[in-house]
Every structure is written in structure tokens, then in C-alpha cells.
DOMI-724826 format. One record per residue (C-alpha): residue in one letter; x, y, z. Coordinates in nm, 3 decimals. Layout:
code,X,Y,Z
A,X,Y,Z
...
end
This chain:
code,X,Y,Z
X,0.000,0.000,0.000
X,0.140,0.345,-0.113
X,0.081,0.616,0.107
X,0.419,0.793,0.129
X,0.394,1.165,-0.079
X,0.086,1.226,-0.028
X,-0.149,1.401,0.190
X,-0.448,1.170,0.409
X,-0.824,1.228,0.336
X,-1.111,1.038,0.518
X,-1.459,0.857,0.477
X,-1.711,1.060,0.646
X,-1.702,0.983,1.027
X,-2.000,1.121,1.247
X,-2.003,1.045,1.651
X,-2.315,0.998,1.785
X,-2.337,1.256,2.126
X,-2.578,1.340,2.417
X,-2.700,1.674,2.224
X,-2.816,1.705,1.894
X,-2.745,1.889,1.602
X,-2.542,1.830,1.271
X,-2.787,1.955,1.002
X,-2.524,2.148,0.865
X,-2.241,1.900,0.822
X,-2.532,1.695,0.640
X,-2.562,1.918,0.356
X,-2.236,1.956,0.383
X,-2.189,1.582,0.323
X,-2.467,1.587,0.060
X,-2.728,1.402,0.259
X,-3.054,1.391,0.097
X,-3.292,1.510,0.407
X,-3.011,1.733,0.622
X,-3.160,1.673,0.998
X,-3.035,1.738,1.369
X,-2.984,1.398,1.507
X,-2.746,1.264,1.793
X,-2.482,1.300,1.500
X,-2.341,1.658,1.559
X,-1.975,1.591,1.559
X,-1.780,1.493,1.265
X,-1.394,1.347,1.439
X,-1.144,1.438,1.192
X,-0.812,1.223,1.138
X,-0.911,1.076,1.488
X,-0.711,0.777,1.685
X,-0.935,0.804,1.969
X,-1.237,0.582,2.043
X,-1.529,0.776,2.194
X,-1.700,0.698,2.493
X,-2.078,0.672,2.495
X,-2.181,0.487,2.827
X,-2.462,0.262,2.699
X,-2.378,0.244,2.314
X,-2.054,0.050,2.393
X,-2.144,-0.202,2.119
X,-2.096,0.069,1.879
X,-1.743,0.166,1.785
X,-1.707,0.527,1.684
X,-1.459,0.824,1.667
X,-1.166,0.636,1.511
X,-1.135,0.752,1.123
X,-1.077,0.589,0.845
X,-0.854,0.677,0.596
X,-0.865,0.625,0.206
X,-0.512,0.521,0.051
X,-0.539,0.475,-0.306
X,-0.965,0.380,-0.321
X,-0.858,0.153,-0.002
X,-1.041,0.218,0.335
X,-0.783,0.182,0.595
X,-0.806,0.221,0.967
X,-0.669,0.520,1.032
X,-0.521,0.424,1.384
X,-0.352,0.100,1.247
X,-0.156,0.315,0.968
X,0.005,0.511,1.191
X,0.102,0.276,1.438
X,0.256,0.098,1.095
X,0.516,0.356,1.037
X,0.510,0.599,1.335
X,0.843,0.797,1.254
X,0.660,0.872,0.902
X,0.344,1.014,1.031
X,0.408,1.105,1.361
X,0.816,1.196,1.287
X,1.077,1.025,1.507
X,1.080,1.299,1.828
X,0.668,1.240,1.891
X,0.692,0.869,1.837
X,0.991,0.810,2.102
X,0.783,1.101,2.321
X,0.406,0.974,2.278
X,0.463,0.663,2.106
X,0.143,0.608,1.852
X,-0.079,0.887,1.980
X,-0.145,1.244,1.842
X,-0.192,1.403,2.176
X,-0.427,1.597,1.965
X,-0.818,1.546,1.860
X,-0.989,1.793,1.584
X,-1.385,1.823,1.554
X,-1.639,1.934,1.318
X,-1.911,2.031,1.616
X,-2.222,2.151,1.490
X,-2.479,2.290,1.759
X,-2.877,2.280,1.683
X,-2.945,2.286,2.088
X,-2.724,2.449,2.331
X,-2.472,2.197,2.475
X,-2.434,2.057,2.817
X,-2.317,2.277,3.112
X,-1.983,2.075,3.175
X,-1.601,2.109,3.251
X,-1.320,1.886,3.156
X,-0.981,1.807,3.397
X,-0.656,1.983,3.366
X,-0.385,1.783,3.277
X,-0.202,1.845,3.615
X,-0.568,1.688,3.761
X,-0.564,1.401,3.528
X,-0.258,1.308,3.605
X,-0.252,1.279,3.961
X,-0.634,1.199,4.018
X,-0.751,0.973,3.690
X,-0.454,0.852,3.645
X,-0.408,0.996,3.283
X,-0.195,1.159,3.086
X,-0.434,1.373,2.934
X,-0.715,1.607,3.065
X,-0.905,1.821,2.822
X,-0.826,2.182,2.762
X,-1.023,2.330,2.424
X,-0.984,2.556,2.170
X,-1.316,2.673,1.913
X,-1.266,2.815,1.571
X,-1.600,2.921,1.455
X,-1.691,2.846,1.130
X,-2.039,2.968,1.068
X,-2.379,3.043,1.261
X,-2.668,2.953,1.140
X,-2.909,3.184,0.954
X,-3.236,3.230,1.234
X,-2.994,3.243,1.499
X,-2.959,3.656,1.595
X,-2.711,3.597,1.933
X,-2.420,3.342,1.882
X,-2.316,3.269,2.217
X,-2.088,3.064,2.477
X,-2.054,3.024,2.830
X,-1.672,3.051,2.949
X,-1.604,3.070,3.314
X,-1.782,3.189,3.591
X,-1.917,3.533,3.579
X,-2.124,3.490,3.889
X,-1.931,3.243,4.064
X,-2.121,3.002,4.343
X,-1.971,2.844,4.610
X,-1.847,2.446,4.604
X,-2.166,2.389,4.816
X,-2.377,2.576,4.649
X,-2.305,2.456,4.331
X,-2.345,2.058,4.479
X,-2.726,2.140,4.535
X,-2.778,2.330,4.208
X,-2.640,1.992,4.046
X,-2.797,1.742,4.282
X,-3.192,1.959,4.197
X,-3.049,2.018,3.813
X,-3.149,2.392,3.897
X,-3.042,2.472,3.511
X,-3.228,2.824,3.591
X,-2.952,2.888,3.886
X,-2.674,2.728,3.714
X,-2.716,2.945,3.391
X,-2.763,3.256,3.647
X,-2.374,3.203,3.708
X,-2.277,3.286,3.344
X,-2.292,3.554,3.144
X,-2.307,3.506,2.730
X,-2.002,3.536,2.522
X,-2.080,3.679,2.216
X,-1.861,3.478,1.968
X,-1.878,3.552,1.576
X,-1.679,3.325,1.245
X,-1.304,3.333,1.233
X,-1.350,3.391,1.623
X,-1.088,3.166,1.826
X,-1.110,3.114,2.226
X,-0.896,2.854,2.407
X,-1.058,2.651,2.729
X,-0.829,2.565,2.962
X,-0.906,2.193,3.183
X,-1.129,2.352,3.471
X,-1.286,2.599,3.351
X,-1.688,2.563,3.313
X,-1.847,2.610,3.006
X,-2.154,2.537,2.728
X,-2.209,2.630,2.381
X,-2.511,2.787,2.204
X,-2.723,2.705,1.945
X,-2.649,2.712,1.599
X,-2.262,2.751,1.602
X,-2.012,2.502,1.363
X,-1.701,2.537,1.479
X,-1.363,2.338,1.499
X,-1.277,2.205,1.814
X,-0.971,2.126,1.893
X,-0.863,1.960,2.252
X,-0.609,1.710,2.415
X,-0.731,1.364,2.309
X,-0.945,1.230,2.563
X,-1.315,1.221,2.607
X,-1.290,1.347,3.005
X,-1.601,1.552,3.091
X,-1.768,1.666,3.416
X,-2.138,1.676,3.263
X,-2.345,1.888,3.500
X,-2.639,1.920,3.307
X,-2.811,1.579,3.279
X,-3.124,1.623,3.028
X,-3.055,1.762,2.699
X,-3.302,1.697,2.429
X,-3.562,1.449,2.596
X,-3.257,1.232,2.630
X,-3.122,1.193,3.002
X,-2.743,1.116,3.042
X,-2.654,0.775,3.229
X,-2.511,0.811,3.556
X,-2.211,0.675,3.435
X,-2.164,0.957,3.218
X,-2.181,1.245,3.435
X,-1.889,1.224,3.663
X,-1.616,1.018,3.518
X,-1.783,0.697,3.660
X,-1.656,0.900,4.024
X,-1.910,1.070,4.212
X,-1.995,1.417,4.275
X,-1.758,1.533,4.554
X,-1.469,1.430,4.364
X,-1.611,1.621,4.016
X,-1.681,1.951,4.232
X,-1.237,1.966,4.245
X,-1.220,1.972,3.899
X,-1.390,2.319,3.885
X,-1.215,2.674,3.855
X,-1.459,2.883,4.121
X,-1.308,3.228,3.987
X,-1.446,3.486,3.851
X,-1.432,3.593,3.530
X,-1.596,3.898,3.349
X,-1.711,3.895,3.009
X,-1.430,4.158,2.904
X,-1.162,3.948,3.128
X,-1.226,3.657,2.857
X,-1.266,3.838,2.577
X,-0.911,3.968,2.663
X,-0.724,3.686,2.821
X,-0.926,3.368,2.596
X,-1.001,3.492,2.268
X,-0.718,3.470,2.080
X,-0.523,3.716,1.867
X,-0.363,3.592,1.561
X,0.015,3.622,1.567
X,0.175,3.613,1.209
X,0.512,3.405,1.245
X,0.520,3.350,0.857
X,0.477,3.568,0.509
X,0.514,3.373,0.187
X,0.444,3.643,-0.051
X,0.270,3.934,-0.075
X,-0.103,3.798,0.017
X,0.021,3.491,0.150
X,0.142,3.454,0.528
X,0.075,3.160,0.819
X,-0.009,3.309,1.176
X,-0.049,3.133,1.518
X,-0.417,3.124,1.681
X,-0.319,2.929,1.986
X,0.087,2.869,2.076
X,0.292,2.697,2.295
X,0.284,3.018,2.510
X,-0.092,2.957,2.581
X,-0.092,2.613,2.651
X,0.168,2.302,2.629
X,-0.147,2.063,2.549
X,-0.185,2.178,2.139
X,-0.108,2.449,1.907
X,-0.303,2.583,1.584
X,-0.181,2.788,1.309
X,-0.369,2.933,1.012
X,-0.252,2.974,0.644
X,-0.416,3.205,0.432
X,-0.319,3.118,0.030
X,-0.340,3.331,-0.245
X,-0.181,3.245,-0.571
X,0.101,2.950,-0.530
X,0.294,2.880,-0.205
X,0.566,2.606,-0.170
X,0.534,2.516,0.187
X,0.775,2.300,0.409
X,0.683,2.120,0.705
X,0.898,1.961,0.972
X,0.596,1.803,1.156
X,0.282,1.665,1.088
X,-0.058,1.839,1.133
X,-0.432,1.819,1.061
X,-0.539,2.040,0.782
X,-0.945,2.189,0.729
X,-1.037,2.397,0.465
X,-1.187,2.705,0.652
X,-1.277,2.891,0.378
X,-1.195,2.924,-0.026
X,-1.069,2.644,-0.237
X,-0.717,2.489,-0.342
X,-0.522,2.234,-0.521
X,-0.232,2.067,-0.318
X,0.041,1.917,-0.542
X,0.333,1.662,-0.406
X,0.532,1.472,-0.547
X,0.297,1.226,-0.623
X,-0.050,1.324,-0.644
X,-0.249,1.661,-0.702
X,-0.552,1.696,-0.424
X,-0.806,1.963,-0.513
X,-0.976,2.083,-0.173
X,-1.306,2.263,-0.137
X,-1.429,2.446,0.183
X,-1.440,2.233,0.489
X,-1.259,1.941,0.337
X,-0.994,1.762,0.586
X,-0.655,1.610,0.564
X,-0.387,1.479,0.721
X,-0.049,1.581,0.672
X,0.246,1.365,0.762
X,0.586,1.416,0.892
X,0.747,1.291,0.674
X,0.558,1.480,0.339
X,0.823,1.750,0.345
X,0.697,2.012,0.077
X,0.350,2.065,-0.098
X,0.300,2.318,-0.319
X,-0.082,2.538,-0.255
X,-0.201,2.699,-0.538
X,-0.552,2.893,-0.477
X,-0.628,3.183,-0.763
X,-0.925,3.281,-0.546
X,-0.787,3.279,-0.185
X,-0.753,2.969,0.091
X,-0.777,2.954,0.456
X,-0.602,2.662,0.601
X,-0.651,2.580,1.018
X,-0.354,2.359,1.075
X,-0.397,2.155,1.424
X,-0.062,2.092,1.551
X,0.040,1.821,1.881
X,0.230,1.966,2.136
X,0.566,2.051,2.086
X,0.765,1.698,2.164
X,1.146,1.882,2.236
end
């Protein structure tokens, strides 16, 4: 099987989830009746298996990738040459993992009220080593919805105890009263670190990026006449242990605006209209990092590690050595580490969000 020189594309891969929504990525995916359904994430170049207490018969969130017409699991092909995909430095670091997941999430329903472990937290408490800091890219917001929104943080914090009873009566009226909305808006990029509480709104598609685990404090049990499983609400722990993954501060509206939405950073120009910039670095967290390209005529570009690549916005052709990939808007790829050089061409313009693991050195 030849998969060296090229770039990875995918069969479509939908996880089923405790909200719904997707209606979007079914006309993007040329469905013939688009509908919300428990099918509102689409896991992109995924090695991780997701966890649906009660479905475990059904084995989702892994991708599949297409070598030459062949449907390959995607997991098993990088575990067969690691130091190609993964490069030599992540492999002896990480061995066959990523350390990096990238969604497609689209919202018809505002999510769950829930917060995900730090790292530090996962380490010492779940004994993992991986919690589940976030970034969002949004993408688009659907047409009848006037007030994109997310809740990030506290803005009206309660105290441990008090937020134990709002949980233990699902008071969803008194647990919403400790957030304010965050207005959010496409090509708008916040980062989520492990701790902090959050939900988001209807009618947002985003890319969501996050440390490669499926660790979630779900404090909001009913979503959409379906009620979560017990064992899917605290990390099969209880409550008390849950309430220590929470960050009780307080955090105004402006305070995240400033200090989580991110401001691009250019680090690259390629030509005149051409020019890569960082949305999330190393400097704001150790866990992932995500770059954006932005293509306009032909760009040679060289790579020293490998990355997940989604069409944002425009359209492309992506020539190596040995194959020419025309990509339209909100296609997905994989590149290796070991594809050094691919030439973009794009007469009409290109935005490229590149997910990137953590750095391994």
C-alpha cells in the first residue's frame, strides 16, 4: 500500500453525542434530508475511540482513511510507520498517539453545562496523561440564529456547596444565572483551559480542537428528551470528587474576551497575500497548538511536523510529489511528517486551520 507523498483524506465519520445537532455538516456531506440527530460531531483524522456509556457495542470516533480507493483504519496506519506520520521525536515522546483530537461540532441545541480536567488533575487523580483543555474556531452560525453565544467561566461564581445542590436539583435556571453570554462571531478563536466551566449555544459550527481524551464533568443531565446515564456524568466518580475539577473564579465577560479569545500572531509571510499566523501557541498552553494559512496564488510550503489540515474557507489544489488533491471548503486532511513540501495553489484565496500536537522537544 502506497501512502508515502501524499497528503491523508477520510470517509465521512460522524459520533453519535448526548445533544443534537449536525444539520449542517449533512448538507455539507450531501445528505438527501439534512436533519439534527445525535450526530453533531464529525472526528477528523481521529485515533481516539469515543465513549458513549450505553452504546458501547458501537465503535465510533476512530477515522478511516482512504489510501489509493482503499479504506484503511486510520489508527492502524500510523502505528505501521510511526516515525513517518508522527516523525521520530513524537513517536519516542508519545509513542502512537497524536496528543491531539480535531472536531467538526455543529450545535442545533445548546450543549451541556460541563467542565473537563486539567492535565495536572488528570494526572494525579484519573490517572491519565491527558485532561481536556479546548480551543473553538468558529466556522459559521446559522441563519435564524440573531445571538451566537458561549458560556466561558464563571461570571457569577457560586460556592463548592452551592453549586453541589444546584447539580444534585439540576437547577439549570440557577446554574445558567452564574454565566454571562459570550458573544462569539466566524473566524473567532477562544482557548478553554481543563477547569474551567463552560456550554455552547445554538447554531454555532465550529472546529474544536482539545487534548485527546473524552474526560467531561457533565453537569447538566437532560438535553433533548434524552437523560445522560449516571455513568456519564462524573467520570464513573461521584460528585464530591467532580466539584475539584472546577475553577470557582471569577471571570468577566471583558476578562475573557481579553485573556481567551485569541489574537492571531503572524510568524510567517510567503508572498505578498500569503502569510501563516499562530491562533493558539505553545505560550498559551503546552497541550496543542493551531496555526492558520491564508493562500493566495502559489505557495511552496515545508513542514517539519505533521498536522491536521481543514479547509476554513476558499478552495485549493495541493500538489506533491505524487499526487495533485483539489480541496473545497471544509474538506480535511492529514499531513504527515514525513511529506516535506506541498505546493498550494488557490487563484481565489484559501484559509487553512492547521492543528498541531504539542511541541515533543
Amino acid at each position: 500500500m502506497h501512502y508515502k507523498e501524499q497528503l491523508i483524506t477520510f470517509t465521512p465519520n460522524r459520533v453519535w453525542r448526548s445533544y443534537v445537532g449536525g444539520k449542517t455538516l449533512d448538507r455539507l456531506q450531501s445528505v438527501e434530508v439534512p436533519t439534527d440527530t445525535h450526530f453533531p460531531e464529525e472526528w477528523i483524522a481521529s485515533t481516539v475511540q469515543a465513549v458513549n456509556p450505553g452504546r458501547e457495542e458501537h465503535i465510533e470516533g476512530i477515522s478511516t482513511a482512504l489510501i489509493s480507493s482503499q479504506s484503511v483504519d486510520f489508527a492502524a496506519l500510523i502505528k505501521s510507520d510511526l516515525e513517518y506520520f508522527l516523525g521520530p521525536l513524537h513517536a519516542k515522546k508519545y509513542s502512537h498517539n497524536p496528543m491531539v483530537l480535531v472536531k467538526y461540532l455543529d450545535s442545533s441545541v445548546r450543549l451541556h453545562f460541563q467542565a473537563h480536567p486539567t492535565a495536572e488533575f488528570a494526572k494525579l487523580r484519573l490517572n491519565s496523561n491527558s485532561g481536556k483543555a479546548e480551543a473553538y474556531y468558529i466556522l459559521d452560525i446559522r441563519e435564524d440564529v440573531t445571538d451566537p453565544y458561549i458560556y466561558l467561566g464563571f461570571q457569577n461564581p457560586p460556592g463548592r456547596e452551592d453549586l453541589k445542590e444546584m447539580i444534585e436539583n439540576q437547577d439549570i435556571e440557577k446554574i445558567e444565572s452564574c454565566f454571562k453570554k459570550i458573544s462569539v462571531k466566524p473566524n473567532d478563536c477562544f482557548y478553554i483551559p481543563g477547569g474551567m466551566p463552560h456550554a455552547i449555544g445554538e447554531g454555532i459550527l465550529m472546529i474544536e480542537v482539545m487534548e485527546p481524551s473524552d474526560w467531561a464533568v457533565r453537569f447538566e443531565f437532560e438535553k433533548s428528551g434524552y437523560t445522560l446515564p449516571v455513568e456519564a456524568r462524573f467520570m464513573k466518580r461521584d460528585l464530591d470528587f467532580c466539584l475539584d475539577v472546577f475553577d470557582y473564579n471569577q471571570y468577566t465577560p471583558e476578562y475573557i474576551k481579553d485573556n481567551f479569545q485569541q489574537k492571531p500572531k503572524k510568524i510567517t509571510q510567503y508572498n505578498e497575500l500569503s502569510y501563516k499566523e499562530y491562533l493558539v501557541d505553545s505560550q498559551v498552553t503546552d497541550r496543542f497548538r493551531i496555526c492558520k494559512s491564508t493562500i493566495n496564488g502559489s505557495v511552496l510550503k515545508k513542514e517539519n511536523e505533521f498536522f491536521i489540515g481543514v479547509v476554513a474557507k476558499g478552495s485549493c489544489m495541493i500538489k506533491t510529489n505524487s499526487e495533485t488533491l483539489v480541496l473545497s471548503q471544509y474538506d480535511t486532511f492529514f499531513c504527515p511528517y514525513g511529506l516535506e513540501e506541498f505546493t498550494i495553489i488557490s487563484n481565489d484565496g484559501v484559509e487553512i486551520v492547521e492543528c498541531y500536537p504539542p511541541l515533543s522537544e
